[in-house]
VEXDREN-2710 file (C-alpha; in Angstrom, 1 decimal):
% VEXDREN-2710
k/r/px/py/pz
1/UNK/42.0/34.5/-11.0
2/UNK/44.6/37.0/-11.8
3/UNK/45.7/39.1/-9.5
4/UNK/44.7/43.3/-9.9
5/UNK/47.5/45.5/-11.0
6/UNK/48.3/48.0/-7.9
7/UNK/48.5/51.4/-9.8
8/UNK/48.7/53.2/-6.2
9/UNK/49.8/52.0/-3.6
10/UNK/50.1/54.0/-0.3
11/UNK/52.4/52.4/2.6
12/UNK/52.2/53.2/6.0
13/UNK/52.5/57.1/5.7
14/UNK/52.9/59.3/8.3
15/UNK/51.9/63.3/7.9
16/UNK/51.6/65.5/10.7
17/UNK/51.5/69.3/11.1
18/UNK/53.1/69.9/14.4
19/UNK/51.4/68.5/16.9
20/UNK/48.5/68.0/14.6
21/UNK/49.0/63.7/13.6
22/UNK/46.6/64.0/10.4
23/UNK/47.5/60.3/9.2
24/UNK/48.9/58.0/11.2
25/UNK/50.3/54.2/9.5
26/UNK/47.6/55.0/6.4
27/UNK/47.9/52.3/3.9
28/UNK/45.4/51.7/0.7
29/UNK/45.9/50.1/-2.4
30/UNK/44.1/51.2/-5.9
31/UNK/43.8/48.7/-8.6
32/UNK/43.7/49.4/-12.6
33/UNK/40.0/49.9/-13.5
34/UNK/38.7/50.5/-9.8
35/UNK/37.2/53.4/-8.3
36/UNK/38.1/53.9/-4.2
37/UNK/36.4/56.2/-2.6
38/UNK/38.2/57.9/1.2
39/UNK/35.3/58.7/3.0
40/UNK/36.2/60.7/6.3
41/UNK/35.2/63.1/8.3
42/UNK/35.7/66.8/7.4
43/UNK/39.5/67.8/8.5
44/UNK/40.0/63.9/8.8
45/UNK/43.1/64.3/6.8
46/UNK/41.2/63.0/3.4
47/UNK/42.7/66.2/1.5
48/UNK/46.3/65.3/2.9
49/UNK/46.5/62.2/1.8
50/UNK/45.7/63.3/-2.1
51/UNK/48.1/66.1/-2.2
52/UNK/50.8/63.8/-0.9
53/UNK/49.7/61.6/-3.6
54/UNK/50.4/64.1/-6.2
55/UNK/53.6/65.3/-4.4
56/UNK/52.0/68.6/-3.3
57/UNK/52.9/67.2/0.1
58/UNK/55.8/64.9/1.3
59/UNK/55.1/62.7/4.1
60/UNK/57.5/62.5/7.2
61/UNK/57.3/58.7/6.6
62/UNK/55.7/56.0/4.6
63/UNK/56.1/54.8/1.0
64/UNK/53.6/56.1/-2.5
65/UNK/53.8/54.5/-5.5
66/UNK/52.2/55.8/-8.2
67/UNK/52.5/53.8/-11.6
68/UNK/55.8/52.3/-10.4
69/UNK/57.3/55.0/-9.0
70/UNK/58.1/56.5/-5.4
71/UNK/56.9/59.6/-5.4
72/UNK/58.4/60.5/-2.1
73/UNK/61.9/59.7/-4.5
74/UNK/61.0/61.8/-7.6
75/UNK/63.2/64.8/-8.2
76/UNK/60.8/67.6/-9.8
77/UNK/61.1/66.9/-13.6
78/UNK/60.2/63.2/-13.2
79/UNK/57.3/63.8/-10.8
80/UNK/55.8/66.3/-13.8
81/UNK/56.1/63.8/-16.1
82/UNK/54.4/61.4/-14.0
83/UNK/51.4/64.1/-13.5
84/UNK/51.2/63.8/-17.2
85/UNK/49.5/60.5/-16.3
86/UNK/47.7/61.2/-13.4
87/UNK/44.6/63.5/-13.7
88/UNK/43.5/65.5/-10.7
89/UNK/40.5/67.4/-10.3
90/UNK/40.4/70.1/-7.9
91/UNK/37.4/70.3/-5.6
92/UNK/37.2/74.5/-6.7
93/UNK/37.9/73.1/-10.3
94/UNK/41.0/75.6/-10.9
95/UNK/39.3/76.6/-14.2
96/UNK/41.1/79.9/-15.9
97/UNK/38.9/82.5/-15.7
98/UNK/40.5/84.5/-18.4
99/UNK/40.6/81.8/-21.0
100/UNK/38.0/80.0/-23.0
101/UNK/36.9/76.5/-22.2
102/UNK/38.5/75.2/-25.6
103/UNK/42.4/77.2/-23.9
104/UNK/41.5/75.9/-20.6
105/UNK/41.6/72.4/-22.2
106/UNK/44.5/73.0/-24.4
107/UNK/47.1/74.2/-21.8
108/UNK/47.2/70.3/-20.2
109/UNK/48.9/69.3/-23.6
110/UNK/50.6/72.5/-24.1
111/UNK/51.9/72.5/-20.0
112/UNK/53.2/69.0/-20.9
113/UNK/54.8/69.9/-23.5
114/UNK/52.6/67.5/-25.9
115/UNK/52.9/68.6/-29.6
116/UNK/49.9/68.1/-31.8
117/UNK/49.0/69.6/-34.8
118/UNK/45.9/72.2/-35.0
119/UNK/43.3/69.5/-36.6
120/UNK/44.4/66.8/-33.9
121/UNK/44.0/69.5/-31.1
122/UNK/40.8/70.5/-32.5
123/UNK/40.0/67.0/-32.3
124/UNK/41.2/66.6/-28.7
125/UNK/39.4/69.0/-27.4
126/UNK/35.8/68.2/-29.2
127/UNK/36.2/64.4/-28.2
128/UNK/37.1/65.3/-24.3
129/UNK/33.7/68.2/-24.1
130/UNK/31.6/65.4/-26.1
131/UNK/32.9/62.6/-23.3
132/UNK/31.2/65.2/-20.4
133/UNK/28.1/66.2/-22.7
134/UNK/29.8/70.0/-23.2
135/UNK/30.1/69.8/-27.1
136/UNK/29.0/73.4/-27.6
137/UNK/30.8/75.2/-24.8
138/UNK/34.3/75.6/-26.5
139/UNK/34.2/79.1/-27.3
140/UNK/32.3/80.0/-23.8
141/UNK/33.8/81.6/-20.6
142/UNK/34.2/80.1/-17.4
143/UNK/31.9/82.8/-16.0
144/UNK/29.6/81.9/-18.4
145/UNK/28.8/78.1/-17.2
146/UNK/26.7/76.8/-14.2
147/UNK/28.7/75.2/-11.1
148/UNK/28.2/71.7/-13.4
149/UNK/29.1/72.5/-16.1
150/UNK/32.0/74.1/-14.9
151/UNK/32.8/71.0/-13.1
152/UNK/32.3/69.0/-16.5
153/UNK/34.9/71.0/-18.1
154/UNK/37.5/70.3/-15.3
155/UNK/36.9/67.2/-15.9
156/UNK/37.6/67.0/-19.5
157/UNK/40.5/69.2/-18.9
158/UNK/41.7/66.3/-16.9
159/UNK/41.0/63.5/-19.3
160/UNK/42.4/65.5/-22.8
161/UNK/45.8/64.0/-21.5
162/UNK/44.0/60.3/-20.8
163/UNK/45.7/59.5/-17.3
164/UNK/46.1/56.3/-16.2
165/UNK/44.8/57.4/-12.7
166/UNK/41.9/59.9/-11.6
167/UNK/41.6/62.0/-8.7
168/UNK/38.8/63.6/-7.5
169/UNK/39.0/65.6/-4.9
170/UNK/35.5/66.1/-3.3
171/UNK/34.1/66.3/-6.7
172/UNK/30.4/67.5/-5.6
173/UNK/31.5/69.7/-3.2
174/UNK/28.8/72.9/-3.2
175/UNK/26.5/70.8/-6.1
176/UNK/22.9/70.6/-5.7
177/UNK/21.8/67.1/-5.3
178/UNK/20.6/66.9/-9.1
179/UNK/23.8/68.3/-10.7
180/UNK/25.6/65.7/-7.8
181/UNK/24.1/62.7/-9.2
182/UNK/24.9/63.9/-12.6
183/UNK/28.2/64.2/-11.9
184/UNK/28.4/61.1/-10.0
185/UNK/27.0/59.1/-12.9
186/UNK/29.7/60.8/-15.3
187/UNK/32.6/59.6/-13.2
188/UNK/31.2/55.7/-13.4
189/UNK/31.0/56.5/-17.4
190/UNK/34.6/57.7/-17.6
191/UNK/35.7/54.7/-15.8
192/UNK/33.7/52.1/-17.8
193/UNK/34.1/54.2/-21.4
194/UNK/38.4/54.9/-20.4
195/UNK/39.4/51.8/-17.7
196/UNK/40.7/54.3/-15.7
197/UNK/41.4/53.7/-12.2
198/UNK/40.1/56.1/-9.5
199/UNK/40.7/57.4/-6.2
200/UNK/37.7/59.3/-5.1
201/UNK/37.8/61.9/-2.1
202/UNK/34.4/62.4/-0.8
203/UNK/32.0/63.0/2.7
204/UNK/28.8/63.3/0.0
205/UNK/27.1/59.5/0.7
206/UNK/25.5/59.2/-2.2
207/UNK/28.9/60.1/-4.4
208/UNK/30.1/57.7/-2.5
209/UNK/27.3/55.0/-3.3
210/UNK/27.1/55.8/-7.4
211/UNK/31.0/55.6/-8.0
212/UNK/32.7/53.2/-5.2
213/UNK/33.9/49.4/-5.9
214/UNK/35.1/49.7/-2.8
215/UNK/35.3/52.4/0.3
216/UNK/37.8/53.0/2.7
217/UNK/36.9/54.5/5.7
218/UNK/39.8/57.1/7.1
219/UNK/39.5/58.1/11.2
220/UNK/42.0/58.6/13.5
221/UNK/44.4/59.3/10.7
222/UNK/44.5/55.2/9.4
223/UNK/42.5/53.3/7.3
224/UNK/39.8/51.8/9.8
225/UNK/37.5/49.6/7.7
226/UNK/37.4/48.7/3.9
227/UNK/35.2/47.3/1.6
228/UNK/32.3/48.0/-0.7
229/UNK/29.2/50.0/0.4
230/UNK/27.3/47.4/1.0
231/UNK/29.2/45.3/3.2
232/UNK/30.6/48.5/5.3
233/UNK/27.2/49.6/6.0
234/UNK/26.4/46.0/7.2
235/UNK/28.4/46.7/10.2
236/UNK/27.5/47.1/13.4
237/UNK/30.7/49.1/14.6
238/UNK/29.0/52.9/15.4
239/UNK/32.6/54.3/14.0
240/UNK/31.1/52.9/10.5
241/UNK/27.7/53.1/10.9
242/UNK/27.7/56.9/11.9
243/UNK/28.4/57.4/8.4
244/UNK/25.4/55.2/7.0
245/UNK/23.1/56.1/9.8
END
């Protein structure tokens, strides 16, 4: 059997805030097509490790590679063409208040400097809400859409400029358990509709269950266990199992 191709791959890193060690020798691969779930603690350093990812923070040592590239190496013009690539969704979903969905989903391509003309923006933008079941929302408000739906259109925000890589960072956060199925469900139908690969920050067990392939377990600041759901919550180790209990 072939080997997976590493899309991410995090080596070793270091990250500390003065005397506070948040990750400590944290090392995780992602394959192409895979979703990874961190699953850690809240303050466990889960949100560290993703903004380092996406260069928002550099760590004091270690190695990322995202696509090919050492991120810790990137000058700023190369690591924004790599974001191009990388979708992240933020976990308050950073929509535009003052801008319609169908704006909020063209300023990716625009940000990117992506030209398309009118009729294949059009297009963009219908297939991406159609993809998250939001085909009627273009011309709405942000202030006008539940908590899920706004959370659907960040997501097809992110997927207008079909990464090669996902983000999600605590992507139920603040959802009621219905709308976090929902949205659990949608990211397993991105991945299976798109290929995309996934790393998935989440405490919320049952995100974790719906969209994981595999789990890594982040305490102490390094990656203490890995593996799918299933076999992780076959442990015995009380470090795991307080999170299955």
């Amino acid at each position: 059997m072939a080997t997976p191709e590493t899309v991410l791959a995090v080596e070793h890193v270091v990250k500390s805030f003065g005397d506070n060690h948040v990750l400590q020798d944290f090392s995780l691969a992602l394959h192409r097509g895979e979703n990874v779930v961190v699953l850690g603690k809240s303050g466990s350093g889960k949100s560290v490790l993703i903004k380092c990812v996406i260069g928002l923070l550099v760590p004091d040592a270690g190695r990322i590679t995202v696509l090919g590239q050492d991120v810790t190496r990137l000058d700023h013009a190369a690591m924004d063409q790599l974001r191009a690539r990388v979708g992240f969704l933020f976990q308050s979903n950073a929509l535009y208040d003052s801008m319609t969905v169908r704006d909020n989903l063209l300023f990716p391509l625009r940000r990117h400097w992506l030209a398309h003309r009118r009729a294949e923006e059009a297009a963009l933008v219908r297939q991406a809400l159609e993809d998250v079941g939001l085909g009627h929302t273009a011309d709405m408000m942000p202030a006008e859409l539940s908590g899920g739906m706004r959370k659907r259109v960040a997501l097809a925000r992110t997927l207008i400029l079909r990464p090669d890589i996902l983000l999600y960072d605590e992507p139920t956060t603040g959802l009621d358990p219905v709308t976090s199925r929902e949205i659990s469900h949608l990211i397993r139908e991105v991945q299976q509709k798109y290929g995309t690969a996934a790393l998935i920050i989440s405490h919320d067990m049952s995100c974790v269950r719906l969209t994981a392939d595999r789990v890594a377990l982040l305490v102490d600041g390094r990656c203490y266990a890995e593996g799918t759901y299933a076999q992780l919550q076959a442990l015995p180790d009380p470090r795991i199992h307080e999170f299955f209990a």
